[in-house]
C-alpha positions in Angstrom: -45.5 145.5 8.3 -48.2 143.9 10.4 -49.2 142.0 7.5 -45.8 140.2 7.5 -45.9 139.7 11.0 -49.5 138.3 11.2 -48.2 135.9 8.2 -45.0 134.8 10.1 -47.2 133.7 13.5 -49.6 131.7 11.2 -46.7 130.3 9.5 -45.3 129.5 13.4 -48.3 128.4 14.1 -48.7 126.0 11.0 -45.2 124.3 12.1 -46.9 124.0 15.9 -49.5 121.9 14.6 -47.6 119.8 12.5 -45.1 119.3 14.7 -48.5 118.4 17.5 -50.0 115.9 14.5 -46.5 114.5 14.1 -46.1 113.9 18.2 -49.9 112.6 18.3 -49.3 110.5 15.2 -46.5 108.9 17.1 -48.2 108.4 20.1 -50.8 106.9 18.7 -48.6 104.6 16.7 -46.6 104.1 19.8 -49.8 102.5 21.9 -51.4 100.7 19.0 -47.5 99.2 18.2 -47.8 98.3 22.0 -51.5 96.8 22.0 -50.2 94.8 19.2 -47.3 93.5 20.7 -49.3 92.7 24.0 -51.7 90.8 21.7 -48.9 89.0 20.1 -47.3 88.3 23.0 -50.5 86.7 24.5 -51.2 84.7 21.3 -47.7 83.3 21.4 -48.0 82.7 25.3 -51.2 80.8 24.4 -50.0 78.8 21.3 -46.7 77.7 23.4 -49.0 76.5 26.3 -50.8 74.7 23.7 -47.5 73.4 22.5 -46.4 72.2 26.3 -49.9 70.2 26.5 -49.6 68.4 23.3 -46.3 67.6 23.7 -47.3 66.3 27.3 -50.2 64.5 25.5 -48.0 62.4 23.5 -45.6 61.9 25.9 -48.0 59.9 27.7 -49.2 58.2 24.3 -45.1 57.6 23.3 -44.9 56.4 27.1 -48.1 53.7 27.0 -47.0 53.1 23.5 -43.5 52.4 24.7 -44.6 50.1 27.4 -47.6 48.4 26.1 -44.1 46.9 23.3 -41.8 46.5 26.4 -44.9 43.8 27.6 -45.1 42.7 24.0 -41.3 42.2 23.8 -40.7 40.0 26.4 -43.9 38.1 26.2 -42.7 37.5 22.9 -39.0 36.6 24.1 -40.4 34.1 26.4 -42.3 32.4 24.3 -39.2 31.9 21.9 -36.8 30.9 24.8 -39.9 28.4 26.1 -40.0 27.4 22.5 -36.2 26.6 22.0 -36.3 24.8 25.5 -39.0 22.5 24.0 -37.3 22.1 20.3 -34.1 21.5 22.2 -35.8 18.8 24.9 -37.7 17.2 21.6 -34.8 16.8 20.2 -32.9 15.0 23.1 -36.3 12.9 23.1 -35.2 12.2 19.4 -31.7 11.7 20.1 -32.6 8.9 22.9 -35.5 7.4 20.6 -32.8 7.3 18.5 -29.9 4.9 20.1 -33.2 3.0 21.6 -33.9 2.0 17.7 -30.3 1.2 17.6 -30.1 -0.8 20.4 -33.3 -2.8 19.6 -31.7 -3.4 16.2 -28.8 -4.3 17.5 -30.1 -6.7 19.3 -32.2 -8.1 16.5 -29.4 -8.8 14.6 -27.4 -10.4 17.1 -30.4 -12.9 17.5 -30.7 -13.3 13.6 -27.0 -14.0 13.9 -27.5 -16.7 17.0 -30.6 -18.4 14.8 -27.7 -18.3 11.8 -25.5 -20.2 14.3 -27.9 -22.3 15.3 -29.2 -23.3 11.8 -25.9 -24.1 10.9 -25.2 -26.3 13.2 -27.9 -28.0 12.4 -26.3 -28.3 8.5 -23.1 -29.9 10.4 -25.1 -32.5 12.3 -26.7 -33.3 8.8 -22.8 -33.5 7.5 -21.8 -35.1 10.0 -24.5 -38.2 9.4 -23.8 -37.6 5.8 -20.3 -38.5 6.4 -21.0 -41.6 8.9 -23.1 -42.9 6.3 -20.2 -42.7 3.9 -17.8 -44.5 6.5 -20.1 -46.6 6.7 -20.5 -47.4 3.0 -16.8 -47.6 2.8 -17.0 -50.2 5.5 -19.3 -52.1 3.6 -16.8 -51.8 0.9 -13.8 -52.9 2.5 -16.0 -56.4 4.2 -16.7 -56.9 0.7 -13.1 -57.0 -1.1 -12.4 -58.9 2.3 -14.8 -61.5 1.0 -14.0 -61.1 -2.4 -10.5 -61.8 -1.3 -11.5 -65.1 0.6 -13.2 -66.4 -2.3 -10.8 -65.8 -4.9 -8.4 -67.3 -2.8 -10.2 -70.4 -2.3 -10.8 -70.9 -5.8 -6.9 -70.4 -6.6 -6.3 -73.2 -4.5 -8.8 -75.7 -6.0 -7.5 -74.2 -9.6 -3.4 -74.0 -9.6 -1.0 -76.2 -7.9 0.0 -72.7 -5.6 0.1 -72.6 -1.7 -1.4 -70.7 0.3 1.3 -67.6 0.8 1.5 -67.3 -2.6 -2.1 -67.3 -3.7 -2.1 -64.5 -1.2 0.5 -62.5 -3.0 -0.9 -63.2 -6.2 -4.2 -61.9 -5.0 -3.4 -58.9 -3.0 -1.3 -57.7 -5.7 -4.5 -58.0 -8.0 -6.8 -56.1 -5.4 -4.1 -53.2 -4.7 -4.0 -52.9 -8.5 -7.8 -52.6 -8.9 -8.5 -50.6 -5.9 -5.7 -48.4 -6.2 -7.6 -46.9 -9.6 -11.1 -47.0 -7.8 -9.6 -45.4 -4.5 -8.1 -42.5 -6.9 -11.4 -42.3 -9.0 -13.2 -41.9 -5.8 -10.9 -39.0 -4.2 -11.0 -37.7 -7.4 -14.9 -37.0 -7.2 -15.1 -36.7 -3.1 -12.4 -33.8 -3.9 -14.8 -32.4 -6.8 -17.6 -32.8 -4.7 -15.7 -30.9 -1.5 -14.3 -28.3 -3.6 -18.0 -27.5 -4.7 -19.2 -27.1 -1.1 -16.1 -25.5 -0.4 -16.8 -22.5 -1.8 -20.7 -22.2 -1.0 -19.5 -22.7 2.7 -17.0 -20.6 2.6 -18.7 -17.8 1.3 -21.0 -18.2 4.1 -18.8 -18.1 6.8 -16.9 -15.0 5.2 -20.0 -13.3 5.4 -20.7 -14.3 9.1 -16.5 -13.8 9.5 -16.9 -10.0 8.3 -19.9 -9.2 10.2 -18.3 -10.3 13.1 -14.5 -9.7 12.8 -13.3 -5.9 13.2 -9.0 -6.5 13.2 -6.8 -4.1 12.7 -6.8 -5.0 8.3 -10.7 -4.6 7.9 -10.6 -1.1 10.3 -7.7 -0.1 8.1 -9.4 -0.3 5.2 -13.0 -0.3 6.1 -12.9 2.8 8.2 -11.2 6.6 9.3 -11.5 8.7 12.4 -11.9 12.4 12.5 -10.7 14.3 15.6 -13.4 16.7 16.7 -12.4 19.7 19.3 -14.7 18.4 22.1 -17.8 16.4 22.3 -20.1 18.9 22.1 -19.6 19.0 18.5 -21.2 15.7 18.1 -24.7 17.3 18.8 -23.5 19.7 16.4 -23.2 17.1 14.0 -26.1 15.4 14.7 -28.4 18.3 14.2 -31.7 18.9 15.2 -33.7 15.5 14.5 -30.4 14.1 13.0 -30.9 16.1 10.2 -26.9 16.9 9.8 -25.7 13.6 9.8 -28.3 12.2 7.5 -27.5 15.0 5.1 -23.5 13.9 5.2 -24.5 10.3 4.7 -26.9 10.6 2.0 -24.3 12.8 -0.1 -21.2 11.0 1.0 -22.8 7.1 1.0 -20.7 6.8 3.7 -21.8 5.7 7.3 -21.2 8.6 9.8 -20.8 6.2 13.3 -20.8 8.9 16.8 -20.6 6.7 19.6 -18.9 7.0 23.1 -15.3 7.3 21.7 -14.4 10.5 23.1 -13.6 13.6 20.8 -13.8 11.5 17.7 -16.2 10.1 15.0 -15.8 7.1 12.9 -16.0 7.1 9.2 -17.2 3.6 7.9 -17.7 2.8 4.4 -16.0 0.0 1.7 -15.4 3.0 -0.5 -11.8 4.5 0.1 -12.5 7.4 -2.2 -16.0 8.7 -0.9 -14.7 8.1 2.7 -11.6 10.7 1.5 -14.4 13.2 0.4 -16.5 12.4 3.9 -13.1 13.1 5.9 -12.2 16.3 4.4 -15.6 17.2 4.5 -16.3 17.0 8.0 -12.7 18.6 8.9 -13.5 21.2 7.0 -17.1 21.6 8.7 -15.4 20.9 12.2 -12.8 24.0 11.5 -15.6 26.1 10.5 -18.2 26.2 12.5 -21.2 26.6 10.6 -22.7 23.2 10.2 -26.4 23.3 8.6 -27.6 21.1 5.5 -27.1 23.9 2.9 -23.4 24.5 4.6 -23.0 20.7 4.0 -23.8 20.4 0.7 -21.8 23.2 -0.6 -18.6 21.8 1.7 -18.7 18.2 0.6 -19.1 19.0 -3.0 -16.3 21.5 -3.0 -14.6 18.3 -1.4 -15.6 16.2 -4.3 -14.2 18.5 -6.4 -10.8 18.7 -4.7 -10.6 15.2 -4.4 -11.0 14.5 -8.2 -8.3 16.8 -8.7 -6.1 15.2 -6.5 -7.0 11.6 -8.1 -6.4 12.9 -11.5 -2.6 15.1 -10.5 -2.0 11.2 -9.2 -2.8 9.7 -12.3 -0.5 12.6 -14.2 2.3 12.1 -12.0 2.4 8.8 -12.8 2.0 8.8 -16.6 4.3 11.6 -16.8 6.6 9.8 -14.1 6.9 6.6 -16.7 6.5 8.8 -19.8 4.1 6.4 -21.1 3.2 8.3 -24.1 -0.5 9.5 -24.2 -3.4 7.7 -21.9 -7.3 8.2 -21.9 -8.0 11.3 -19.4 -10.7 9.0 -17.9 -7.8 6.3 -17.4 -5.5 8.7 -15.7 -8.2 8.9 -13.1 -8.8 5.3 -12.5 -4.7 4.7 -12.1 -5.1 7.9 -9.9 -8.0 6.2 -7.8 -5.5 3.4 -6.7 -3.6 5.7 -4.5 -6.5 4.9 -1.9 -6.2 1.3 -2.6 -3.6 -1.1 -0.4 -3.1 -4.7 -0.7 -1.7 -6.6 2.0 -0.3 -3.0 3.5 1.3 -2.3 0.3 0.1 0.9 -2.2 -1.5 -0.6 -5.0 -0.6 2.9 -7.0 3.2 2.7 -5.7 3.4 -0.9 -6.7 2.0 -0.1 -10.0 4.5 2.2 -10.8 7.3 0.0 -9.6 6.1 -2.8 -11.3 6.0 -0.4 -14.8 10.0 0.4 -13.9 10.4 -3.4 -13.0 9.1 -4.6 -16.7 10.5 -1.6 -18.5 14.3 -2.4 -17.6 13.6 -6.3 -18.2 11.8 -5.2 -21.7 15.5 -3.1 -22.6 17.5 -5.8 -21.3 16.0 -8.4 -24.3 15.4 -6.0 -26.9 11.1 -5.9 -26.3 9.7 -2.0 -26.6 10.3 -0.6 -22.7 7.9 1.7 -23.6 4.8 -0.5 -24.0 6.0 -3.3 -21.2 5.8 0.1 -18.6 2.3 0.8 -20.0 1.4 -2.8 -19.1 3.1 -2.7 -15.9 1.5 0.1 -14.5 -2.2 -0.8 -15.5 -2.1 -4.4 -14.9 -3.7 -4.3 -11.5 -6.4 -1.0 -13.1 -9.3 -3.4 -12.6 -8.9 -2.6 -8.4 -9.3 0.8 -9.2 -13.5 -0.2 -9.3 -13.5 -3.5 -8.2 -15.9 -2.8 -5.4 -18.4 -1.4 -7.4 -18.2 -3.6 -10.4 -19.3 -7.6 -9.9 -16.0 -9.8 -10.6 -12.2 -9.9 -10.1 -9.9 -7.0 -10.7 -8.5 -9.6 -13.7 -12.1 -9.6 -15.4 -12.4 -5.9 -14.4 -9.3 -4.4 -16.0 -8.8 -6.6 -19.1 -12.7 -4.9 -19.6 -11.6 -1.5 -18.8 -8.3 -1.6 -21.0 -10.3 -3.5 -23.8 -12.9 -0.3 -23.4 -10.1 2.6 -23.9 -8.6 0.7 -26.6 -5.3 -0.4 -25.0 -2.3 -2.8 -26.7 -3.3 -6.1 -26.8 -0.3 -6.7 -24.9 -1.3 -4.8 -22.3 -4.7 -6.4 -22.3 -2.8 -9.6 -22.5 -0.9 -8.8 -19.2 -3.2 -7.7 -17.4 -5.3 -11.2 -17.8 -2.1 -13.5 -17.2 -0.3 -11.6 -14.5 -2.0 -13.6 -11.8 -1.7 -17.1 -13.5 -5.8 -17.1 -14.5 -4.5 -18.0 -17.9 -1.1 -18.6 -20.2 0.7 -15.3 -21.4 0.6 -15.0 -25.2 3.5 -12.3 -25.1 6.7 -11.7 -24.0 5.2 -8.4 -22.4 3.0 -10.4 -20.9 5.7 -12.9 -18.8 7.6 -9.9 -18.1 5.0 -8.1 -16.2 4.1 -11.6 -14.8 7.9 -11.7 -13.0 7.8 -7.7 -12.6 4.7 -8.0 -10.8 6.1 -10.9 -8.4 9.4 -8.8 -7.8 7.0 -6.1 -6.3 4.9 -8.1 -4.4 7.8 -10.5 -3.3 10.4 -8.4 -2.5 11.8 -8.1 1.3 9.8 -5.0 3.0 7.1 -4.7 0.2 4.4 -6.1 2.2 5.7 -6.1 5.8 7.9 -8.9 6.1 11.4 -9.6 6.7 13.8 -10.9 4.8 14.7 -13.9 7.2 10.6 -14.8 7.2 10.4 -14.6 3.8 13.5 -17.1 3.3 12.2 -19.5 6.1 8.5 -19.5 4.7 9.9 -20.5 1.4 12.2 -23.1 2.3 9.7 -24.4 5.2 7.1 -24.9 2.1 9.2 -26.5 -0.2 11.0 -28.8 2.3 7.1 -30.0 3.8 6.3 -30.7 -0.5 9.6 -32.7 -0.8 8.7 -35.1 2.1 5.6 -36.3 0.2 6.5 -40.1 -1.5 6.7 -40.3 -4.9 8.3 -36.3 -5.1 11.4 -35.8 -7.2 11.7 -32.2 -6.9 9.2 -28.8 -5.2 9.9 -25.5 -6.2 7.8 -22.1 -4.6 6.6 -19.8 -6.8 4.7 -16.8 -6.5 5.9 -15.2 -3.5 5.0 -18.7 -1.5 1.3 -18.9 -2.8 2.2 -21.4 -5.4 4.1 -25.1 -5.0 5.1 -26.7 -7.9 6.1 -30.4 -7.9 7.5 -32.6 -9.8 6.6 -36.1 -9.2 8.6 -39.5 -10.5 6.5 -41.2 -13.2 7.9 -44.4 -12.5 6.5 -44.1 -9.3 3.4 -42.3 -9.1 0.7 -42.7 -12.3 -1.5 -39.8 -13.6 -4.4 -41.5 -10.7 -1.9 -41.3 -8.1 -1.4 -37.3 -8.6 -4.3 -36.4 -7.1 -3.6 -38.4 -4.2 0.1 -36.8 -4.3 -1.5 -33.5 -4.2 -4.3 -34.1 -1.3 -1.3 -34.9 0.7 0.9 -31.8 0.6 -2.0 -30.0 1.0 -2.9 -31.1 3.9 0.9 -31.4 5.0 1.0 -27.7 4.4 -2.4 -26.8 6.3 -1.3 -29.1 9.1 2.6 -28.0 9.6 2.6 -24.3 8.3 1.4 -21.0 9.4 0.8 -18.6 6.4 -1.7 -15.7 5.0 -4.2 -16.1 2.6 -4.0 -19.3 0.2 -1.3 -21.9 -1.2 -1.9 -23.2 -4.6 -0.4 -26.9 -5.2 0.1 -27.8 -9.1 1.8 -31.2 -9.2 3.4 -32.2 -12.7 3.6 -35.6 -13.9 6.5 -36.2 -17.0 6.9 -39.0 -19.1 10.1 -39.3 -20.6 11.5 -41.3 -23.9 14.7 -41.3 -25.0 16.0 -43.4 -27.6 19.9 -43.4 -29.2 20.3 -43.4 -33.3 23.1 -45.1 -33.9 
């Protein structure tokens, strides 16, 4: 019995301890859990301060950083604002420098043109003792037949039983005779002669005229405006040291003139095609905005393109207009380049085509192919499609281009004889001749009335027919020919040339007229005899 209960107080006593161990185990555990947390707590404490003081470290780095590139950026700006103040002052420089070398250019040109003046002048003082010395010769001339005269006379009256009147008669008939031939021979070459220096004088003064004359015709066709927003866009155009407008003139060949004419430039170039392109161009450019030499190039060659589309939907329209069968794809495009030609205010394209209708509907009238007198009508004036960049007439010019592409040679043959240069060798030929004159001729074609037209005709013919010797004057051409026919009894084949001096001088002296009169005179000899 004690036995059990001494057992049963160890055993209590066993549970005591553990339960002691246990308590102690987690009190221990407790104050080393808390030391550690302490010591955590401290080392987190520390590493955040040490945080705080490097963040405050490179705050201030960041912050000298941050202004050290404030300085650099606006150093920087101001040196690229001083920079574009001095580009933008250089280039006004250059802009001034500029109209300076204009100016002095100017200037030497209008003294070459005064030592032009001058020389000539000079030339017309030598003319004018050239032609003293000839009045003088022909003086000497006339004192001579005078004494000739006197002599001959004298020895008719020692010789023949005649008086004096009619020795007189006798001889004055024999001079007239025998100067009448020399007097004709010598107009004859003086008109040769005058023709000659004609044309080398007149070529010379249409230069000097052109340099100098600016009408409403020339500006027409010599030049086109472009309307620009304001004048600011002129610097614009310019660009800096002109390099925009050099650009646009090297790639367009045409002159690009910016002067004082308010919200405009001018366009000036003897090319009506490339001044198109150039017009387009710069509206394009205007409209846009963006003008640079790259912007420029891409602009005017997108241009070009657009305007050889154009020029070749012209050239269709026509063909396919006239139904002309097929036609050379590089001859649509020359009959499409003549839309941009004019002559005398007229479309030279419009008056192709009418011309092409005009010979078509003679052709079917008399039985000839309309199809091939249209072809002939509408290319007979082709040769002004180039004829500023080839040497020689539009004639010469399209009889070589139609000769090229292998045309008819009645169309060749028209296009050489529809102006007169030389005599038609087919009936396609004379009716594209006549179709060619209806066009040209008619009232309204060229700007001028009916009544004009009437009076200028009848003024020209009725100035002809007061010349002696005339039988009958007849204007051709539209007024730039007169054809006369003279009376053979009357006036000899000498005398025509005398015949002809006369009405053209009549004609310079009582009419008012454009461009030039050609005057044929025709002499006819007539036999008739009766079989009987």
């Amino acid at each position: 019995m004690s036995k059990k209960i001494t057992k049963g107080r160890y055993k209590s006593m066993d549970w005591y301890i553990v339960l002691l161990l246990v308590l102690l185990a987690l009190i221990v555990g407790a104050l080393i859990g808390f030391f550690v947390r302490v010591w955590t707590r401290e080392k987190s404490l520390k590493a955040a301060k040490d945080e705080r003081q490097k963040i405050i470290d490179d705050g201030k780095v960041e912050a000298e950083r941050a202004k050290k590139e404030s300085v650099q950026e606006a150093k920087k700006e101001f040196l690229e604002y001083k920079k574009e103040q001095e580009n933008d002052l250089r280039e006004r420089r250059s802009v001034v420098v500029s109209l300076e070398n204009k100016l002095s250019s100017r200037e030497d040109q209008l003294n070459n043109r005064a030592n032009n003046i001058d020389k000539r002048e000079d030339q017309i003082s030598v003319k004018e003792e050239k032609l003293e010395e000839r009045k003088k010769h022909i003086d000497k001339l006339s004192t001579e037949a005078d004494e000739l005269k006197r002599k001959q006379e004298e020895k008719l009256l020692e010789i023949a039983a005649l008086t004096q009147i009619e020795a007189k008669e006798i001889i004055m008939q024999r001079v007239k005779e025998e100067m009448a031939v020399e007097i004709s021979i010598f107009i004859r070459e003086e008109e040769e002669k005058a023709k000659n220096e004609a044309v080398n004088r007149a070529k010379n003064l249409l230069a000097l005229a052109m340099q100098k004359y600016a009408g409403e015709t020339t500006s027409e066709r010599t030049i086109s405006v472009v309307d620009l927003p304001n004048d600011e866009m002129k610097g614009r155009l310019i660009g800096r040291d002109g390099r925009n407008i050099r650009a646009i003139e090297a790639l367009t060949g045409v002159d690009l003139i910016i002067d004082d004419t308010p919200e405009a430039v001018v366009l000036s170039g003897f090319d009506p095609v490339r001044r198109e392109i150039a017009k387009r161009a710069l509206t394009y450019l205007v409209s846009d905005g963006r003008i640079h030499p790259a912007r420029i190039e891409e602009v005017i060659e997108k241009t070009r393109k657009e305007v050889e589309t154009f020029i070749r939907e012209r050239g269709e329209e026509a063909v396919f207009k006239l139904n002309i069968g097929k036609i050379h794809p590089e001859l649509v495009k020359l009959i499409g380049r003549l839309h941009f030609r004019t002559s005398y205010g007229q479309n030279v394209l419009s008056h192709s085509v009418e011309t092409a209708f005009l010979a078509g509907k003679l052709a079917a009238e008399i039985g000839e192919s309309e199809l091939l007198a249209r072809r002939a009508g509408l290319l007979h004036d082709i040769g002004k499609a180039v004829d500023h960049e080839i040497e020689g007439g539009h004639v010469e010019i399209g009889v070589n281009i139609a000769s090229k592409f292998k045309e008819p040679k009645e169309v060749i043959d028209a296009i050489a004889s529809h102006h007169g240069d030389k005599d038609p060798e087919s009936i396609i030929a004379v009716l594209v001749g006549a179709s060619d004159a209806l066009s040209a001729a008619r009232p309204g074609a060229r700007s001028e009335s009916m009544e004009n037209y009437v009076k200028r005709l009848e003024q020209l013919e009725e100035v002809s027919s007061s010349i002696p010797g005339v039988e009958k004057s007849f204007a051709v051409q539209a007024g730039r020919e007169i054809r006369v026919m003279v009376k053979p009894t009357e006036v000899d084949d000498q005398s025509t040339f005398r015949v002809a001096r006369e009405i053209k001088e009549a004609i310079e002296s009582k009419l008012t007229y454009p461009g030039t009169i050609k005057v044929t005179v025709i002499r006819e000899t007539r036999v008739t005899e009766v079989a009987k």
